[in-house]
N, C-alpha and C positions, 0 to 999 in steps of 0.2 A: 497618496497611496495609489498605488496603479489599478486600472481599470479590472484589470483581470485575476484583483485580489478579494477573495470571499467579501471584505465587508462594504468593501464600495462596486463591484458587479451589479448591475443594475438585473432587475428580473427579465430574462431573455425569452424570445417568442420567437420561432424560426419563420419567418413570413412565409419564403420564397428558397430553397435550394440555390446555393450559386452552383455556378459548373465550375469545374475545379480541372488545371492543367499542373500534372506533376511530372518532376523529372529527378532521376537517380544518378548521380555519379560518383566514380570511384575516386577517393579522397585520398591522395599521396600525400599524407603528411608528416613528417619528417620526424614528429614529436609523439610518442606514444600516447601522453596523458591530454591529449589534445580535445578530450572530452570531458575532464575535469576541468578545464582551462575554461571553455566556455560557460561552468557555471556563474550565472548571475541572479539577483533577485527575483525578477521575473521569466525564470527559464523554469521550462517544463524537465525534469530530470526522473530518470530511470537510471540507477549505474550500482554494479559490482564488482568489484577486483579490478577495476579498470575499463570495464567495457558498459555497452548499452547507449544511452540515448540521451543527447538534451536538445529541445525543441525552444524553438524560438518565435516572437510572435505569434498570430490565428489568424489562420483564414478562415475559419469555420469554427463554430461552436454551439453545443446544445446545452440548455440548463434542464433538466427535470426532475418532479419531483415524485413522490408515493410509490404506490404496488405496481405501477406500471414504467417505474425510473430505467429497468433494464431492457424492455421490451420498447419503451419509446427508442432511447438510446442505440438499439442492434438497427430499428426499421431506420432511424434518422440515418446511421451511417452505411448503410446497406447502399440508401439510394443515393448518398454521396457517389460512392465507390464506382459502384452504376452509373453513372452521369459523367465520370471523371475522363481524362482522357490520362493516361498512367504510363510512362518512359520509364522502364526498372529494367537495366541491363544485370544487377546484381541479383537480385532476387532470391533474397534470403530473409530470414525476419529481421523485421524493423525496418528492410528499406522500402521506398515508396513512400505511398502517404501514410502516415501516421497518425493515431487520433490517441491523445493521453488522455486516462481517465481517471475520474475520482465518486465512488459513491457511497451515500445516506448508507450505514446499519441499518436502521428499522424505516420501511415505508412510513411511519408515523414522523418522520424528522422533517426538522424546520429547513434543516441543509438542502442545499439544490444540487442533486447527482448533476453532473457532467462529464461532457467528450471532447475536447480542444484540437483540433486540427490546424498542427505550427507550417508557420508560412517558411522557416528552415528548421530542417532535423539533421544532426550531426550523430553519426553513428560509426560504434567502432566492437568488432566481434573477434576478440583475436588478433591475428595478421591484417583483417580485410577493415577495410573503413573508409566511409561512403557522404555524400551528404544530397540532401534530397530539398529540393527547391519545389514549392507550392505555389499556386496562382490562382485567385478567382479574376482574377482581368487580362492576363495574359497566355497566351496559346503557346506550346510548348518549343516552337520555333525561337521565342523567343527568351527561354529558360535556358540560358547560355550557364556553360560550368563559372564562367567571369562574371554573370550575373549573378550565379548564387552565391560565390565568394563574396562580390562589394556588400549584396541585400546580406548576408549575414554579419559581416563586420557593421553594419549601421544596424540590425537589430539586437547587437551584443551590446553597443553603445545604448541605445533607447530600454534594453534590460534593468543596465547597472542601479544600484541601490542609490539614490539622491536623500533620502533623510536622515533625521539627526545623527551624531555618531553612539555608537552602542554603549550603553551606559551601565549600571549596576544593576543586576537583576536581583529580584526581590520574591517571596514566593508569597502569594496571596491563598486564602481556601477557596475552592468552586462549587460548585451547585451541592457535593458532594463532599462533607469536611470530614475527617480521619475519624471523630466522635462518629460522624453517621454512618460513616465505613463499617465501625466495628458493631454497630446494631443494624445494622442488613447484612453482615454475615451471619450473625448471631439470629435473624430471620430467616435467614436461607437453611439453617440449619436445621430448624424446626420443619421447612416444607422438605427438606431431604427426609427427614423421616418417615413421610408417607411413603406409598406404593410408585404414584405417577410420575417423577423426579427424581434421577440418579446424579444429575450433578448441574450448580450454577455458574457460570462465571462474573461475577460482579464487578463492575467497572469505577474507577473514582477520575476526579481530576482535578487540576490545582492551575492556578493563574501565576505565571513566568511575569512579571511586571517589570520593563527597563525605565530606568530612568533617562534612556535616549531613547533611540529605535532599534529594533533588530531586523540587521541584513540578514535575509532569508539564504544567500550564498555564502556567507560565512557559517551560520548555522550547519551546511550542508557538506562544506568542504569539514567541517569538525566529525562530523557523521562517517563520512568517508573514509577519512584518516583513520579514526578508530574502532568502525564496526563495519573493515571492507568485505567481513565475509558473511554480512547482511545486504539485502538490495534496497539502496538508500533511494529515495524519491521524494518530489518536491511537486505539486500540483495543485497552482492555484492558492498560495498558503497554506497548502496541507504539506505537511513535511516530516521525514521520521527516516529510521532505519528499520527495517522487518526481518527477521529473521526467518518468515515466516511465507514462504511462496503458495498461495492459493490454487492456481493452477499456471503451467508452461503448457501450451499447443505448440508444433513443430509438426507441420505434415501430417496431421491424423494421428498423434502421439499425445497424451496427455500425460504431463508429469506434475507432482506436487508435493512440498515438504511438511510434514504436519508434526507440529510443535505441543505436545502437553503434558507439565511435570516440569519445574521450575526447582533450581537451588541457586541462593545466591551464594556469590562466589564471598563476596565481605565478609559473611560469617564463618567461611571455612576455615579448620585449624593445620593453621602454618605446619609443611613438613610429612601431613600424612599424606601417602601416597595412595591414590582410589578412592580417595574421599568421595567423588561424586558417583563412581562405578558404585559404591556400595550403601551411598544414601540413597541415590534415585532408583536405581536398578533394581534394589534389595527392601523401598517402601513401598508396601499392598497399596495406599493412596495412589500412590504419583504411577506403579502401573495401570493400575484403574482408569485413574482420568488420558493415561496416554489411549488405553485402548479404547477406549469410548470414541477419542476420536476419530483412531483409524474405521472402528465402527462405522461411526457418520457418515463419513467418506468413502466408503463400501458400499454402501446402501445406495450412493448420491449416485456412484459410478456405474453400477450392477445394467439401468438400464441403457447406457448407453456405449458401451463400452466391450471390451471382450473378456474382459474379468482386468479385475488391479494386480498389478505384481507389488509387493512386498513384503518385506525382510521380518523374518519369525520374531527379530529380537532387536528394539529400535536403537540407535548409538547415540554417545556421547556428545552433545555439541556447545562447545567450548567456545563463549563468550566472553568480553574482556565483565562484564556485569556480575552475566549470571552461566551456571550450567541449564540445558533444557535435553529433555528423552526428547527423540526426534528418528524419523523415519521417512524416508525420499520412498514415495509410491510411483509405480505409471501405468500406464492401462492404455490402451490401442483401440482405438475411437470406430463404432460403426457408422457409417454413414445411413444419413436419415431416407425417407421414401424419395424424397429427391435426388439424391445422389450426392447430399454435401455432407461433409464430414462438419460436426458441433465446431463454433468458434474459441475464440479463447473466452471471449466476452458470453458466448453460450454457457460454458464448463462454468463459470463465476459466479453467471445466476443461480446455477444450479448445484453449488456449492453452496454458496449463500446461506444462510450463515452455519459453518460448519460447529461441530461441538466446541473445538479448541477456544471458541469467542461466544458463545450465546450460552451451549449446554445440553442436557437428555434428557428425554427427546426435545428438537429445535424449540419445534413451534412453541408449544407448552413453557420450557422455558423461558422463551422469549417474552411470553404476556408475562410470567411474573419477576422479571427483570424490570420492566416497565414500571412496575409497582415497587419493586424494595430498589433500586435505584434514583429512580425519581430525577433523572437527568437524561437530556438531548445528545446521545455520542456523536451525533453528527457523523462525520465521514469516518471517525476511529471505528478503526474495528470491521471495516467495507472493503470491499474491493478498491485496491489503487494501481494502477501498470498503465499498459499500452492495447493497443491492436492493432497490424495494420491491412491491407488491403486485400490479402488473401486468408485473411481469418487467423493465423498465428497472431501469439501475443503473450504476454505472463501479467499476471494479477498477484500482486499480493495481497496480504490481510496489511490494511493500514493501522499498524502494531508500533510502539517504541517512537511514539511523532504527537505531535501536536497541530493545532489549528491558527495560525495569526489572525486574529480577531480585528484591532488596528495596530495601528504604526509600532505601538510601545508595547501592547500586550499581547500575549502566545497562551489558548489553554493548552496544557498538557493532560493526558490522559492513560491509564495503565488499568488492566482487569487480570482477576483472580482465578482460577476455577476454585470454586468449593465443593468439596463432597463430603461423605460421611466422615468425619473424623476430624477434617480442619480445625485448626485451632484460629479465631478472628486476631489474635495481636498477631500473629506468624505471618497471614494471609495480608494485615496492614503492612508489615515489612517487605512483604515482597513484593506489593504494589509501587512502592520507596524505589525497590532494585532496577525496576522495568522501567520508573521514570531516569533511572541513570544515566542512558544514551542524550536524551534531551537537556537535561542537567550540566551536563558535562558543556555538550554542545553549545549552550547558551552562555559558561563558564555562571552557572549557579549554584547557591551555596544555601542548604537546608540552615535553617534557625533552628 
């Protein structure tokens, strides 16, 4: 198992800063999907519809852990960027240097947030498509465009997947089995009745078991194929499809998707047309739980920001799983007493964790998640994306993915919101629907 995979990562301690020489250039390649093409097991991946990023190798990287995972994480890469000497003719997001990230849900996790700074990033936005060569021992004189081409072809090859071949998967119970699912909702339900708690979101998860290995690039390319109009990512064994964007920065722009209010599509009956326009649209629940979260995320935004723009009335979004109410916000960023506009990796923390994943109010919720859960989400459910050197970047919620634990096993994980009204066998089935992407992907088959 590769070094740079969660269970053999050894615990990292940043001694000493390298200096870092980066260089950008513009990628003529001939091939549209030349970004899916570089998926491999140990490739750092961001991509939607085609486009975004896979990074290759590290030249830098930070493990951190607790309440201060995000604020280690901004100063560590601050003074990267600072120190760096930086070639970006393009200069647009994602080119330059790059740092992919992956973090802890709850400060209390065993998980190591991290920021991986790839020694090649292959990026493509559209028309334009770029690739960015990284160096801690080399000066930018000698980050030649034929350099970054051979260093990338030898670290697509030192990527690929070398173990067993992919075998039958099996679904095992995890810390959290369907019997305990359905009595911590059925406890959740009890604490919704008070005053302090209008809604939980409960999380489960289940162990993917192969009887070979699983290639993390297979997994990824199946992600892709069937939920392109989710932003699929792969960082460090954390791997999924979100449908579910956290925040995009662009120039002092902050945009975000916010997902709450689930139908699955399996149970819908064949033939009726508006089926979902008039289950979701037209249940007191599922608008509830949708506007809590825009709530959340009003609040989050209010002070930093010039107010959020969005849509009176959230749309339809049609997944091959499930349907989800859903509404694309954005909001125009003030800059702070210094004169910088928030990052992308600022906007994250401070989203963190929004309703759509923890619940109302956060915090509150959050301590008794901890308690009627009684499991480590590790990185589900965190911020997962990019950043790069002038502070743009997108974060999603790490939704619709799992964790590679070792060679042969993958948790997977899926959460609920419950509010007043839920029903717990409904809320276990729709746990079932949201592990579908990964199911699919891994080609597993429920007992």
């Amino acid at each position: 198992m590769s070094a740079d995979l969660p269970v053999a990562s050894p615990a990292f301690v940043q001694q000493e800063l390298p200096v870092l020489a980066s260089v950008t250039f513009s990628f003529d390649h001939t091939d549209p999907s030349f970004v899916l093409d570089a998926l491999r097991h140990r490739a750092l991946v961001w991509t939607r519809q085609g486009d975004g990023l896979v990074g290759l190798g590290a030249v830098a990287r930070l493990h951190t852990q607790g309440a201060e995972r995000f604020a280690d994480a901004r100063q560590w890469f601050t003074d990267l960027v600072q120190r760096a000497t930086v070639i970006d003719p393009i200069n647009q997001p994602g080119s330059g240097p790059v740092a992919f990230g992956a973090f802890a849900f709850s400060y209390t996790s065993n998980y190591r947030s991290r920021l991986v700074i790839p020694e090649v990033v292959l990026g493509k936005d559209g028309a334009l498509s770029w690739i960015t060569i990284t160096s801690d021992t080399l000066d930018t004189e000698q980050l030649t465009y034929d350099y970054a081409l051979a260093r990338c072809q030898e670290l697509l090859d030192e990527a690929a997947y070398t173990g067993a071949p992919h075998g039958t998967i099996s679904l095992q119970p995890g810390d959290l089995t369907a019997g305990s699912y359905l009595k911590a909702v059925t406890q959740a339900l009890k604490v919704l009745e008070g005053d302090e708690i209008s809604k939980l979101v409960l999380s489960r998860d289940v162990i993917a078991h192969s009887s070979g290995g699983i290639d993390l690039a297979q997994v990824v390319r199946e992600l892709v194929g069937g939920y392109d109009n989710c932003w699929t990512y792969s960082v460090d064994g954390l791997v999924g499809a979100t449908p579910e964007m956290l925040v995009r920065v662009t120039n002092g722009t902050a945009e975000a998707r916010v997902l709450a209010g689930t139908l699955d599509r399996a149970t819908a009956p064949v033939g009726e047309a508006g089926y979902p326009q008039r289950v979701l649209l037209s249940d007191p629940k599922q608008r509830v739980e949708h506007q809590l979260a825009i709530d959340s995320l009003t609040l989050a935004l209010d002070p930093i920001s010039h107010g959020m723009q969005a849509p009176e009335e959230p749309f339809i979004l049609e997944l091959p799983n499930v349907w989800h109410l859903a509404s694309d916000v954005s909001a125009e960023l003030r800059p702070g007493s210094d004169g910088r506009f928030p990052t992308a990796l600022d906007i994250a923390e401070i989203f963190h964790p929004t309703a759509a994943v923890c619940g109302t109010p956060t915090k509150l919720a959050g301590k008794v998640l901890r308690e009627l859960e009684g499991l480590d989400r590790g990185p589900y459910a965190g911020p997962v994306g990019w950043i790069d050197s002038r502070g743009d970047g997108e974060f999603g919620i790490a939704l619709r993915g799992g964790v590679l634990e070792d060679e042969s096993n993958m948790r997977l994980y899926a959460g609920c919101g419950i509010v007043t009204g839920s029903d717990p066998e409904s809320e276990l089935a729709e746990s079932w629907a949201k592990m579908r992407p990964m199911l699919q992907a891994l080609h597993a088959e429920r007992q």
